[in-house]
N, C-alpha and C positions, 0 to 999 in steps of 0.2 A: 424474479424481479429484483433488482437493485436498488437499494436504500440509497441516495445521495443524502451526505449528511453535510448541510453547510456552513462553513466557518462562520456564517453571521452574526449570532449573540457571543460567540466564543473572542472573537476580532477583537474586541478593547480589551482583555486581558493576554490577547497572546504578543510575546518581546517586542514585532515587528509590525502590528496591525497596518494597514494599508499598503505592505510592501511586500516583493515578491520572493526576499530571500529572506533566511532564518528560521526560526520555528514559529509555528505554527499551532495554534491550540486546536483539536479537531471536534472531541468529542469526548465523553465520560469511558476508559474502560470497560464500563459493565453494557455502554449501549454496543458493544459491538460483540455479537456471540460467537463461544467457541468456533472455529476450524470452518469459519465461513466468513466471506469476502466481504468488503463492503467499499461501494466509490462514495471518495469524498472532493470539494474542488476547493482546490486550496491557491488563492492569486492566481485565480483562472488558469491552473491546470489540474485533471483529473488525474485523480490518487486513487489506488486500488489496498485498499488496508486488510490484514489478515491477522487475528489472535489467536493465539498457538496456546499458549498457557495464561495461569493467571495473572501475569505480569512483563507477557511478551506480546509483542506486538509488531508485525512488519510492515514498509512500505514501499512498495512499487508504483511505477507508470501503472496506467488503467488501459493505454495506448498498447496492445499489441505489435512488438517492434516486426512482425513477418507478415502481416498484414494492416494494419494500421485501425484496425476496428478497437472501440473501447470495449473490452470485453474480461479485463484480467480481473477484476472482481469475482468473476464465474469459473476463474479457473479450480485446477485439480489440486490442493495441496496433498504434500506428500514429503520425502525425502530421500536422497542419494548418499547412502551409509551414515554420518553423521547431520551433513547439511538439509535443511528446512529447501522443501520446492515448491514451483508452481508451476503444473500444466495451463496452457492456455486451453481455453476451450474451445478452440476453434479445429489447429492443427496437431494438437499435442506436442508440443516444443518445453520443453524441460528446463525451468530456469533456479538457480540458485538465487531464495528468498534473500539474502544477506549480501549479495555479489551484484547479483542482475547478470553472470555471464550465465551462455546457454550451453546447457548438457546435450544436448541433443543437434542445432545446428551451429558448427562454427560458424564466428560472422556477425553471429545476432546477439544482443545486448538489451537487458531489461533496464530503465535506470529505477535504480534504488536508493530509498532516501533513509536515512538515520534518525531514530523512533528514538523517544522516550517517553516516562509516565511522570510526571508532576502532581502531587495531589488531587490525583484517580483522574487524571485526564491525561488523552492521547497526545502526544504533539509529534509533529514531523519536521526534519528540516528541510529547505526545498535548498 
């Protein structure tokens, strides 16, 4: 099952509240557990967030770009020699956490948004 966690109480503290670019306040660091996915919807698009360690934090589409199902929250993490990945869990299509380009089918493109922590909370930029 997938957690949606909603920007709603977070909205009046984050840079841009009621708009659809900038950051984004998501949620607390500790709400989201190690090395497993979580969807959030940030100015109505769905975000697939992943915490790698204690003060990293990824964010991709949730939208599978090879079929279009929201499912990147379930996918596989992993990595390819140094770089952070994410299998989809549908097809297995191999993406760089940091990139969104695809390891595995040229062509295909995750988009990836630029994470940081703010005093113990998530933000993303969309």
């Amino acid at each position: 099952m997938t957690a949606t966690l909603e920007l709603g109480a977070f909205a009046a503290e984050s840079d841009t509240a009621g708009s659809g670019t900038g950051w984004h306040r998501v949620c607390a660091v500790e709400d989201l557990e190690p090395a497993w996915g979580e969807a959030a919807l940030l100015a109505g698009r769905q975000v697939a967030l992943f915490r790698t360690g204690p003060r990293e934090v990824f964010a991709v589409a949730h939208e599978d770009p090879a079929t279009g199902a929201h499912v990147m929250a379930r996918g596989i993490l992993g990595s390819k020699g140094t770089r952070p990945t994410i299998a989809s869990p549908l097809h297995k299509e191999v993406y760089d956490l940091e990139t969104g380009q695809c390891f595995t089918t040229p062509g295909l493109r995750l988009a990836a948004f630029n994470t940081r922590i703010t005093d113990g909370f998530v933000e993303v930029e969309l």
